[in-house]
C-alpha positions in Angstrom: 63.9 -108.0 -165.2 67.1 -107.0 -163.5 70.5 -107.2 -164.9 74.0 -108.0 -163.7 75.2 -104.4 -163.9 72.6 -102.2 -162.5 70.0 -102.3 -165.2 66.3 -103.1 -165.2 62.9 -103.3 -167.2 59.5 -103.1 -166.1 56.9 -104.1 -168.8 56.0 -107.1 -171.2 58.6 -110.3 -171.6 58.2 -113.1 -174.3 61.4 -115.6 -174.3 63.5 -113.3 -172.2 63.5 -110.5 -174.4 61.6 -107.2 -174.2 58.5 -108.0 -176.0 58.4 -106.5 -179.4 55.7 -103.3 -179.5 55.2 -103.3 -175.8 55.0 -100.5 -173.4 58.0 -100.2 -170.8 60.3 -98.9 -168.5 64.0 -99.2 -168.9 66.0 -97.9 -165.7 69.6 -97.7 -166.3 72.3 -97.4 -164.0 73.4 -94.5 -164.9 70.4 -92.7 -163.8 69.0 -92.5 -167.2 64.8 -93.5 -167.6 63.2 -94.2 -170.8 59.4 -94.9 -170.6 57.5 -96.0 -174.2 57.2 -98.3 -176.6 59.7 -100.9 -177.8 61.0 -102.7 -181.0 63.9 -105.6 -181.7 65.1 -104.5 -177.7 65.4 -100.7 -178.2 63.8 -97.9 -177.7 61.2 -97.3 -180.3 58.2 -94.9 -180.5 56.5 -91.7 -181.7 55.9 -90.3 -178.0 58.6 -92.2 -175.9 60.0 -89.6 -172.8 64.1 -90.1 -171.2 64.7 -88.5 -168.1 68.3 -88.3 -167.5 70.7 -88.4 -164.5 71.3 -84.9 -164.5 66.9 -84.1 -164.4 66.6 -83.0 -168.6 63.6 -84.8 -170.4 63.4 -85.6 -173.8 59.9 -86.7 -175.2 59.7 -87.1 -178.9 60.5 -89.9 -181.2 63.1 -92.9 -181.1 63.7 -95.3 -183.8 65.9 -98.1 -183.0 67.1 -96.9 -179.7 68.1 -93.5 -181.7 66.7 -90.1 -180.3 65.1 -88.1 -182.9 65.4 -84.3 -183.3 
């Protein structure tokens, strides 16, 4: 799914959404890439992995699109 500013997903869809508890790719347009598991459109997982723009990697958990420590 591609988005009107840059954006896209690559992984399971039900009703145009992200499906819920699905494995995916998000690709932002600003360089950031978050690959794992999903939940109510955000980022939610005990393993999930970011890459950012600038080539640091964070794997480790997200809750509701929120990184954990």
């Amino acid at each position: 799914m591609h988005y009107a500013n840059g954006d896209y997903f690559e992984g399971a869809w039900k009703l145009d959404r992200i499906q819920d508890d699905s494995m995916g790719t998000m690709h932002w347009h600003d360089g950031r890439v978050y690959f794992g598991r999903w939940r109510d459109q955000k980022e939610h997982d005990t393993r999930g992995t970011c890459t950012f723009a600038n080539g640091d990697v964070f794997t480790g958990e997200y809750e509701r699109g929120q990184r954990g420590e």
